[in-house]
C-alpha positions in Angstrom: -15.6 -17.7 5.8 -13.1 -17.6 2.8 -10.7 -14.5 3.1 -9.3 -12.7 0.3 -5.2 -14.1 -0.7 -3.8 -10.6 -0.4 -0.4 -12.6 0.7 -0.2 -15.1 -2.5 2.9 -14.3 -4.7 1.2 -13.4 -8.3 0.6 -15.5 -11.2 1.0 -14.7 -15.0 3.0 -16.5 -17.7 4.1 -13.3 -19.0 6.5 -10.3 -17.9 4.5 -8.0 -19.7 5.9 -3.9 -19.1 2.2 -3.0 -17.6 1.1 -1.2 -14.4 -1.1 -3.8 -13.4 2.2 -6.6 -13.7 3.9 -4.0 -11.6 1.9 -3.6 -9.0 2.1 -7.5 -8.4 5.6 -7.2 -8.3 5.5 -4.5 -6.0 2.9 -6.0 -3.5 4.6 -9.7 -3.6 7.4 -7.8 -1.9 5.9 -5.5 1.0 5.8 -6.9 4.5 2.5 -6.8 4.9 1.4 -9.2 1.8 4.5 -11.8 3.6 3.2 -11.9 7.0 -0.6 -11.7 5.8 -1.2 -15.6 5.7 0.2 -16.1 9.1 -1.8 -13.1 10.7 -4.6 -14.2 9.4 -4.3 -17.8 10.6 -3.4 -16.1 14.5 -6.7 -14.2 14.5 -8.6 -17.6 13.3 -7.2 -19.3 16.1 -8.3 -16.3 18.0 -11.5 -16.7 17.1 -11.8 -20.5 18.0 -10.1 -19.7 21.4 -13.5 -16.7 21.9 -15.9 -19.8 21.0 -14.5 -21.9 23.3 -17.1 -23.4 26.4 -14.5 -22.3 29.1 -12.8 -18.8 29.3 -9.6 -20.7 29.8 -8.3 -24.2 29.7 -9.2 -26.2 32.7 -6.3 -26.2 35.5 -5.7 -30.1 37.3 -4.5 -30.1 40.9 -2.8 -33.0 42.9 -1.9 -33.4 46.5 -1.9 -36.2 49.1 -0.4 -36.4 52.9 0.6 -39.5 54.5 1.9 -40.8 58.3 5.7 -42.1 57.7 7.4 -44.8 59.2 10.6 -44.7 61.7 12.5 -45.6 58.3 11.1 -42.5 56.4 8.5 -44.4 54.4 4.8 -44.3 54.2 3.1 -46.7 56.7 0.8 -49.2 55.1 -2.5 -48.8 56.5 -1.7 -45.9 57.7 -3.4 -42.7 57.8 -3.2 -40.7 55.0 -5.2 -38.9 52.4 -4.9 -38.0 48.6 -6.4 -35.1 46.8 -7.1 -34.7 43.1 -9.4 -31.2 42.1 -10.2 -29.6 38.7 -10.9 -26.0 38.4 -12.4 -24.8 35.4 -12.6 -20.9 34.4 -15.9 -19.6 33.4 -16.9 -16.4 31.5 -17.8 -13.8 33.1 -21.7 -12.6 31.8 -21.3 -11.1 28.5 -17.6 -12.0 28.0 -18.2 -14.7 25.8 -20.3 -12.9 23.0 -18.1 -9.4 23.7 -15.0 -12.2 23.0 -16.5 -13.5 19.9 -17.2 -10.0 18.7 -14.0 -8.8 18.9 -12.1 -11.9 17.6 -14.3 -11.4 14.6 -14.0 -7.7 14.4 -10.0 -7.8 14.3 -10.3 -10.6 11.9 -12.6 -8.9 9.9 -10.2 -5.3 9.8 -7.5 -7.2 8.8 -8.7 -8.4 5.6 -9.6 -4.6 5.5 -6.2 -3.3 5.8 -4.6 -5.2 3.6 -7.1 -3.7 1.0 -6.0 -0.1 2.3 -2.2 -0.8 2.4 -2.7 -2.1 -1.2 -4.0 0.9 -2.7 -1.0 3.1 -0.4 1.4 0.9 -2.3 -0.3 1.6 -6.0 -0.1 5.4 -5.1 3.5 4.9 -4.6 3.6 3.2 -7.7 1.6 5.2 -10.0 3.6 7.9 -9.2 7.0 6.7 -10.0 5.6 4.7 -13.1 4.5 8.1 -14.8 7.8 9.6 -13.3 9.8 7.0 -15.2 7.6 7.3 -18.7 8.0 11.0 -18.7 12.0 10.7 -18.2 11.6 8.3 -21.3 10.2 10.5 -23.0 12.2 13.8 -22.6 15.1 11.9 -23.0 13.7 10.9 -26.6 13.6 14.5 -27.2 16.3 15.3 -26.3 18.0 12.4 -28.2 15.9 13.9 -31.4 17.0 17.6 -30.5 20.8 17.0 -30.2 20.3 15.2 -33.5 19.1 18.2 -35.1 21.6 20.3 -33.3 24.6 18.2 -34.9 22.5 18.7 -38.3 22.3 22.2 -38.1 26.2 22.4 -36.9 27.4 20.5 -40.2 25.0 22.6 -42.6 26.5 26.2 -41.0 29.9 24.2 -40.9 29.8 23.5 -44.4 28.7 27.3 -45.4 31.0 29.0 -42.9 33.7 26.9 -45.4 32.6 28.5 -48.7 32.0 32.1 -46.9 28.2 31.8 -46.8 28.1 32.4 -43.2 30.2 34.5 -41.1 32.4 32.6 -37.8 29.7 34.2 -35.5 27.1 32.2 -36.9 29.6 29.0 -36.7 30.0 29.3 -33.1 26.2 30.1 -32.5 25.7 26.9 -33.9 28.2 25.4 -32.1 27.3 26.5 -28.9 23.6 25.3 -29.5 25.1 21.5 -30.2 26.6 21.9 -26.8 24.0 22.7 -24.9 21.5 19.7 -26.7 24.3 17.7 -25.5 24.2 18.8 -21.8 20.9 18.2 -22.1 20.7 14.9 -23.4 23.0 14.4 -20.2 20.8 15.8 -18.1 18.1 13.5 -19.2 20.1 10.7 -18.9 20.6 11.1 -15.3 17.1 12.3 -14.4 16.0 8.4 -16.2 18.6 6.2 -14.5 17.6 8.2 -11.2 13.6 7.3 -12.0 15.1 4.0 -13.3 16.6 3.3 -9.7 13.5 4.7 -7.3 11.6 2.5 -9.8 13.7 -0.7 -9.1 13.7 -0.1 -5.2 9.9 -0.5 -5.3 9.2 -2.9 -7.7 12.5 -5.0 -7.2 12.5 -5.9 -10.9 15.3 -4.4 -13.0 14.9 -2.4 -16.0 17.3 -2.9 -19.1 17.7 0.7 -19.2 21.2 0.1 -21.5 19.1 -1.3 -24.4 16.8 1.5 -24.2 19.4 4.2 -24.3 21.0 2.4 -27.0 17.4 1.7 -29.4 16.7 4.5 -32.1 12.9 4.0 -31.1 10.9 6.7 -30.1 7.9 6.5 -27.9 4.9 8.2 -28.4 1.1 8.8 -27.7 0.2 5.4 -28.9 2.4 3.4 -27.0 1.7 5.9 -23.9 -1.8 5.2 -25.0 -1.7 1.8 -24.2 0.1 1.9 -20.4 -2.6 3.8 -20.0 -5.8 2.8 -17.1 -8.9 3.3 -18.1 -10.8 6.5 -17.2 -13.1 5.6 -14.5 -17.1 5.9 -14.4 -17.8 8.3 -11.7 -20.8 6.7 -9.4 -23.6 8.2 -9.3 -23.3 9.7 -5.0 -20.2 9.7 -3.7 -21.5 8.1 -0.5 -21.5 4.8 -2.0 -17.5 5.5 -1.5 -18.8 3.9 2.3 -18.9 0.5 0.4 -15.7 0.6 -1.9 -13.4 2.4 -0.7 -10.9 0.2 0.7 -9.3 3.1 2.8 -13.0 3.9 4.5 -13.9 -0.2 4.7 -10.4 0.1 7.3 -11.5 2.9 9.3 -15.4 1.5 9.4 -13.4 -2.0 10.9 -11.2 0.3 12.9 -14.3 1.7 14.5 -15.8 -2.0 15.3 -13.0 -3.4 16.5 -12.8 -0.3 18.7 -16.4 -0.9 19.8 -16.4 -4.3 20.7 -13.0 -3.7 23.1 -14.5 -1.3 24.5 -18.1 -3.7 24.9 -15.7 -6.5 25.9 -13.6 -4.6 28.3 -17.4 -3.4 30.2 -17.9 -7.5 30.3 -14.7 -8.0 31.7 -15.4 -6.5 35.6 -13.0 -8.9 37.3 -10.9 -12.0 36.9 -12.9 -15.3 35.7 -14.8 -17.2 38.5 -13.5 -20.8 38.5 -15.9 -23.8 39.0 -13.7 -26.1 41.8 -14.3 -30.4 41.2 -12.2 -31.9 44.0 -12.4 -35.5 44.9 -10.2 -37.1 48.1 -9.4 -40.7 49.1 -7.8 -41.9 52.6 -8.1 -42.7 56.2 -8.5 -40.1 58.9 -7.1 -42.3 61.2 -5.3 -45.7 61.6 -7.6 -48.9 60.8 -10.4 -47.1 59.6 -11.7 -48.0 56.2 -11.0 -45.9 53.5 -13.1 -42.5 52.8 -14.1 -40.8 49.7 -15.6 -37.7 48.8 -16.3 -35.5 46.1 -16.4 -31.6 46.7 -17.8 -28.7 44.5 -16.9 -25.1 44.7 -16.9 -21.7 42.8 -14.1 -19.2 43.5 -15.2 -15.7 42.3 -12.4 -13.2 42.4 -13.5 -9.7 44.2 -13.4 -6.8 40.8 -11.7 -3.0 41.0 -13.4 -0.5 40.0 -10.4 1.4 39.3 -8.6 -1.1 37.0 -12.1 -1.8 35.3 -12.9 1.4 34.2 -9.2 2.6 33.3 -9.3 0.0 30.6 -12.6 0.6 29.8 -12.1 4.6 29.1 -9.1 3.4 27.7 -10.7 1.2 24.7 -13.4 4.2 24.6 -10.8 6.4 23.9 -9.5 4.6 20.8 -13.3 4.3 19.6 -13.9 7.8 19.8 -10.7 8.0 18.1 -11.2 5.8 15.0 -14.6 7.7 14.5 -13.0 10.9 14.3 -11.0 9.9 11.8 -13.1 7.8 9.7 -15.3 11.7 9.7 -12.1 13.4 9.1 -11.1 11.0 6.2 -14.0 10.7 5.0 -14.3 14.4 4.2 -10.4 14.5 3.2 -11.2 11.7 0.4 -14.3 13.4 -1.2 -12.0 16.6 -1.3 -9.2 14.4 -2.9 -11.9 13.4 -5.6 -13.1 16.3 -6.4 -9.6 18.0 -7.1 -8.7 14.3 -9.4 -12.0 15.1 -11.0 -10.7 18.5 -12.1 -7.3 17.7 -12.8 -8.6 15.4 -15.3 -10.7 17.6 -16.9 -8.1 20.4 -16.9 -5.1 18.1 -18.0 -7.1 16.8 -21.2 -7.5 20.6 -22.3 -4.0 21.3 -21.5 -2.9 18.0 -23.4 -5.0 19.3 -26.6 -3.7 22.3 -26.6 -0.2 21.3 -26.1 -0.2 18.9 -28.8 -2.1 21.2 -31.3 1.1 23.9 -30.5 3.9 21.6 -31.1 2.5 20.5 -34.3 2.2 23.9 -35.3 5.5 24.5 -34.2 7.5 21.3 -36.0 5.6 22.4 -39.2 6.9 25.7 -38.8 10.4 24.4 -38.0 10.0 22.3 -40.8 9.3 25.8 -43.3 11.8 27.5 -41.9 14.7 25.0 -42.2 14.4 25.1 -45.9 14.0 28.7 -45.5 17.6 28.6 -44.0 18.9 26.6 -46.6 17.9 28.8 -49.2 19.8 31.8 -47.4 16.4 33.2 -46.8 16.4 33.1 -43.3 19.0 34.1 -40.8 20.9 31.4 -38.3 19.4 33.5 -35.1 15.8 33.3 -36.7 16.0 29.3 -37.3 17.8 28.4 -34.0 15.3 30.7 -32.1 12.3 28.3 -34.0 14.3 25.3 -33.4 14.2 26.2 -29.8 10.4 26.8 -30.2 9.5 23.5 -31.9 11.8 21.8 -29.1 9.8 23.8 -26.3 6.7 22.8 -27.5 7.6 19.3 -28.0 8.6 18.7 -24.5 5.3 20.6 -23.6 3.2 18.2 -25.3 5.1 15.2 -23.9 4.4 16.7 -20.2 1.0 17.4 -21.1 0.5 14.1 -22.0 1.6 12.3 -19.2 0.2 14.5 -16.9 -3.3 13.5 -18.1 -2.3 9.8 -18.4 -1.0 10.6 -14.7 -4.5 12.6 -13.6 -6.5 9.2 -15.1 -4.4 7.1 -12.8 -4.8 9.6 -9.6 -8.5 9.3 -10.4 -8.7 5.9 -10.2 -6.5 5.8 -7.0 -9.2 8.5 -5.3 -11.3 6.2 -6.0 -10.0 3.5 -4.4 -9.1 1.6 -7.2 -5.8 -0.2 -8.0 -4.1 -1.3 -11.1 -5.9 -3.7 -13.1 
C-alpha cells in the first residue's frame, strides 16, 4: 500500500507570497510532518510483526549435566547427559487476525491524522494570513490619511498667514495631523505585531521595512488575487463522511478502537508455547549413548479479572471515539452552516461598504474644493474628511472579511490551501 508523503519538505522553484506556499512552509515545520516518515515506518514493521507464523520469536534452551573427575573435570565415558529444547509461542485463536486488524487500523488512522492536523494547521494559518493583509491594509490608509492631514495643515497654514482663517481653525487642523499620526503609529505596531505571530508560524521572515518604506498601495485586485476560490457546496452534506479529513480521523479512531477491543477478547491468557526438546548421554557408566526427542505444549492458566479489565478498558475508548465522531459530526455541519452564512452576509456587507466609501471620497473630493474656495467651513471638511476615512477603512474590513469567510468556508469543509 503506498501512503500519502505528509512528512516530505515541499517543492517549488518559486517563493511566491501565496497561501498555498505558506501553508508548505508552515507544515514542513510542525512536529508531526518531521516524525511522520518514521511513524509510519514503526506501524509497517508492526504490521509485519501481526503477520508473522509465530506470536513471538522462537526461544532456544541449553543444558547438559555430567559426572566429574577427582581433578574437577568431566569423566570420559562418563555419565552424563546434554539437553537442547526449542519453544515456540503460538497465537492464541483469533489473535492473529484481531493482531492484523489492529496493526492495520493504527496504520491506517495515522495517515488519517496527519490529514486532520493539516487542516488544524491551515486554520491557524488562514487566520493570521487575513490578520496580516488587513493590518496592510489599514496601515495604507492610514499612510493616505496622514497625507491628507499634512495637506489640509499646509493649506489652513498658509490662509491662517494672509488672515483667511482664524488661529482656531489653525490648531483644529493641527490637532487632526496629530492624531493621523498616532494612528499611522498605531497601525504600525498592530502590522509588525501580525508581522511577528505570522513569522512564528510560518518561520519565513517578512521584509516588512521595504513595505513600510514603498509608496504602493494595496487594493481589491491584488487582495483579489490571495484570494481561494469560493467552494462548490456538495450536493448532501453527508458525503462530509468521505472528505472530511477531521471525520476520516475519528471514523479510524473508532476502528482502531474496535479491533483493540476485538483483539484484547482474543487475547484470554499468555501465548501457549509448542516445546521441541532433544537429549544426548549415558544414564549410567558404559552404556551406549541415548537419544531422544521430546514434544510438549505449555498452555498458561488465563484471569478472568486481568482479561476483562483490559477488555472494558479498550471498550471504553470505543465507546468513546464514537461519541465523538457523533458529537463532531453534528459540531462540523453547524460550523458549515454558519461559514455558509457568513459568506453570504460578508459579500452584502462588502458591496455595501465599498459602494459608501466611494460615495464618501467623491464627496470629500467636492467638498475640498468647496474649502478652497472659502465656501465651506474647516469643521464641515475635516468632519467629511473623517467620513471618507471611516468609510475607507470600512470597505477595507469588509473586504477582507469576505476574502476571510471564503477561506473559513473552505476550511469547514475540510479543505486546505491550494
Amino acid at each position: 500500500m503506498v501512503y500519502p508523503a505528509y512528512g516530505l519538505e515541499p517543492t517549488r522553484t518559486s517563493d511566491t507570497y501565496t497561501l498555498k506556499n505558506l501553508f508548505e512552509d508552515t507544515w514542513s515545520r510542525q512536529p508531526e510532518a518531521k516524525a511522520y516518515a518514521t511513524r509510519l515506518e514503526s506501524l509497517q514493521a508492526r504490521q509485519k510483526v501481526s503477520q508473522s507464523l509465530v506470536a513471538r520469536p522462537p526461544t532456544l534452551e541449553l543444558g547438559g549435566k555430567g559426572e566429574k573427575t577427582q581433578s574437577g573435570g568431566l569423566a570420559a565415558g562418563g555419565a552424563g547427559e546434554f539437553i537442547a529444547g526449542l519453544s515456540v509461542p503460538i497465537w492464541l485463536w483469533g489473535e492473529r487476525s484481531g493482531s492484523i486488524a489492529f496493526a492495520d487500523a493504527e496504520t491506517a488512522r495515522l495517515v488519517k491524522q496527519q490529514a486532520s492536523v493539516q487542516l488544524k494547521v491551515s486554520a491557524q494559518l488562514r487566520g493570521l494570513f487575513w490578520e496580516f493583509e488587513l493590518a496592510k491594509l489599514e496601515y495604507n490608509l492610514a499612510v493616505s490619511r496622514l497625507n491628507n492631514a499634512k495637506s489640509l495643515f499646509k493649506d489652513v497654514q498658509a490662509r491662517h498667514k494672509v488672515g483667511d482663517l482664524s488661529r482656531a481653525d489653525l490648531y483644529q487642523s493641527e490637532s487632526a495631523l496629530a492624531n493621523a499620526e498616532g494612528s499611522k503609529a498605531e497601525a504600525k505596531a498592530n502590522l509588525i505585531l501580525v508581522v511577528q505571530n505570522l513569522k512564528v508560524l510560518t518561520g519565513k521572515p517578512t521584509d516588512i521595512d521595504s513595505f513600510l518604506n514603498s509608496q504602493s498601495v494595496e487594493n481589491s485586485g491584488t487582495l483579489s488575487r490571495l484570494s481561494e476560490r469560493l467552494p462548490k457546496l456538495p450536493s448532501s452534506f453527508a458525503d462530509l463522511d468521505t472528505t472530511h479529513p477531521v471525520i476520516q480521523d475519528l471514523i479510524a479512531q473508532v476502528d482502531v478502537a474496535r479491533t483493540a477491543t476485538e483483539l484484547a477478547r482474543a487475547q484470554t491468557r499468555q501465548n501457549p508455547e509448542l516445546q521441541i526438546y532433544g537429549t544426548s548421554g549415558r544414564p549410567e557408566v558404559g552404556v551406549p549413548i541415548q537419544q531422544t526427542v521430546m514434544l510438549g505444549i505449555k498452555i498458561p492458566f488465563g484471569s478472568d479479572a486481568r482479561t476483562q479489565a483490559q477488555t472494558l478498558s479498550n471498550k471504553a475508548n470505543q465507546i468513546e471515539a464514537e461519541e465523538r465522531l457523533i458529537y463532531e459530526k453534528n459540531r462540523l455541519l453547524s460550523e458549515l452552516d454558519g461559514a455558509k452564512a457568513r459568506v453570504e452576509t460578508a459579500g452584502m456587507r462588502r458591496d455595501a461598504a465599498i459602494r459608501r466609501a466611494k460615495l464618501a471620497n467623491e464627496t470629500r473630493r467636492f467638498f475640498e474644493k468647496s474649502f478652497k474656495f472659502g465656501e465651506t467651513d474647516l469643521p464641515t471638511r475635516l468632519r467629511i474628511e473623517q467620513e471618507a476615512t471611516d468609510a475607507s477603512k470600512q470597505a477595507a474590513q469588509a473586504e477582507v472579511a469576505y476574502l476571510a469567510a471564503i477561506s473559513s468556508l473552505r476550511q469547514a469543509l475540510g479543505l486546505i490551501p491550494e
